[in-house]
N, C-alpha and C positions, 0 to 999 in steps of 0.2 A: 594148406594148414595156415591157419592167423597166427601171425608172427607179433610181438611187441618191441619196439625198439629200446634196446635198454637205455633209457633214461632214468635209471635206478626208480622204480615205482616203489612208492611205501609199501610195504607187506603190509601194514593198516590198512591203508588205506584199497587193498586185494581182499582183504577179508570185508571191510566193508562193504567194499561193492559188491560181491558177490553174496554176503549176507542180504542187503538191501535188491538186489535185484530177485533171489527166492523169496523175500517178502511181499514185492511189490507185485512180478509177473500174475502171481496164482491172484492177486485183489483186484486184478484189474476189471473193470466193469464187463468187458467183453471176455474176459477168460472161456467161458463156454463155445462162445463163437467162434474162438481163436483156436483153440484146443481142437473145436468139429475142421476147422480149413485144413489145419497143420495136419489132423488125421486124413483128410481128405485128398493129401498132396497139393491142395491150390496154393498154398502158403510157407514160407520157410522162412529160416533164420538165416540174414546176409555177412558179411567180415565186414560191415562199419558198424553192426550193432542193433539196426536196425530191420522189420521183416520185410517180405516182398514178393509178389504175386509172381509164383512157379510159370505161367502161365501167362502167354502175351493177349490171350484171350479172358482172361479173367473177367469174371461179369463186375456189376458197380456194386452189389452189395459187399464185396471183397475187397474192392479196391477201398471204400468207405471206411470197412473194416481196417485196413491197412494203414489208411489216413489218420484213422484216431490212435491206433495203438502206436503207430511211430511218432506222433504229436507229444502224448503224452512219456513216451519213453526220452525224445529229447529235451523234456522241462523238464525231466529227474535226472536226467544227466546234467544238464547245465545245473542245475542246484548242486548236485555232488562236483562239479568240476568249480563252481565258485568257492564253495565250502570247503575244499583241500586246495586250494590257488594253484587248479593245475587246467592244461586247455580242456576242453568241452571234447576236441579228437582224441586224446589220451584215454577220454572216459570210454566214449564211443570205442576203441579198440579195444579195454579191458574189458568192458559191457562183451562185446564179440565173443572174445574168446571165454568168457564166462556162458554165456548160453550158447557158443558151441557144446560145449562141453556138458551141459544139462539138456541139450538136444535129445527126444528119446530116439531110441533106435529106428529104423523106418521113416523117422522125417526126412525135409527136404534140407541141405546147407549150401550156401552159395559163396565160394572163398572167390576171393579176390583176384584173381589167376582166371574163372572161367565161368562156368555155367553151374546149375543144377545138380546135385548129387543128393542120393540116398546115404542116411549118416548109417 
């Protein structure tokens, strides 16, 4: 389970992000692609925020795939994390535990403690 350290986080600044990341995930240019891995099992949601290949065998269109959605995930975190003057980890850990949590059922998570789980 993604834990947050209480450093009293704005409830704003929870709703924001979490509004802001159902906005962005579904727009993302690879959302199909992303959507087929995750269905697929190759792919999953990790506890800093960002995804990662279930699989140490993952072929390179995956990993490609991986490279750009975690790129672009961490330049909207750093934008939110300058824009509320809070670190870029804070975001990265409320980002976590927000798409834990919008995980669908049958996907892959991967908490911080260990490996691989069906959510």
């Amino acid at each position: 389970m993604i834990t947050v350290e209480n450093k009293q986080p704005k409830i704003m600044l929870c709703i924001m992000l979490a509004s802001m990341l159902a906005m962005y995930v579904p727009m993302s240019v690879h959302a199909d692609a992303l959507d087929d891995a995750k269905n697929a099992l190759q792919v999953g949601e990790q506890w800093d925020g960002y995804i990662g290949a279930v699989s140490s065998s993952a072929g390179a269109d995956i990993l490609a795939l991986i490279s750009e959605v975690n790129a672009k995930r961490r330049a909207r975190y750093s934008q939110i994390a300058s824009k509320n003057n809070i670190s870029l980890s804070d975001v990265e850990i409320l980002a976590a535990k927000k798409t834990f949590e919008l995980t669908k059922a049958g996907h892959m998570l991967k908490a911080q403690s260990g490996g691989w789980q069906k959510k």
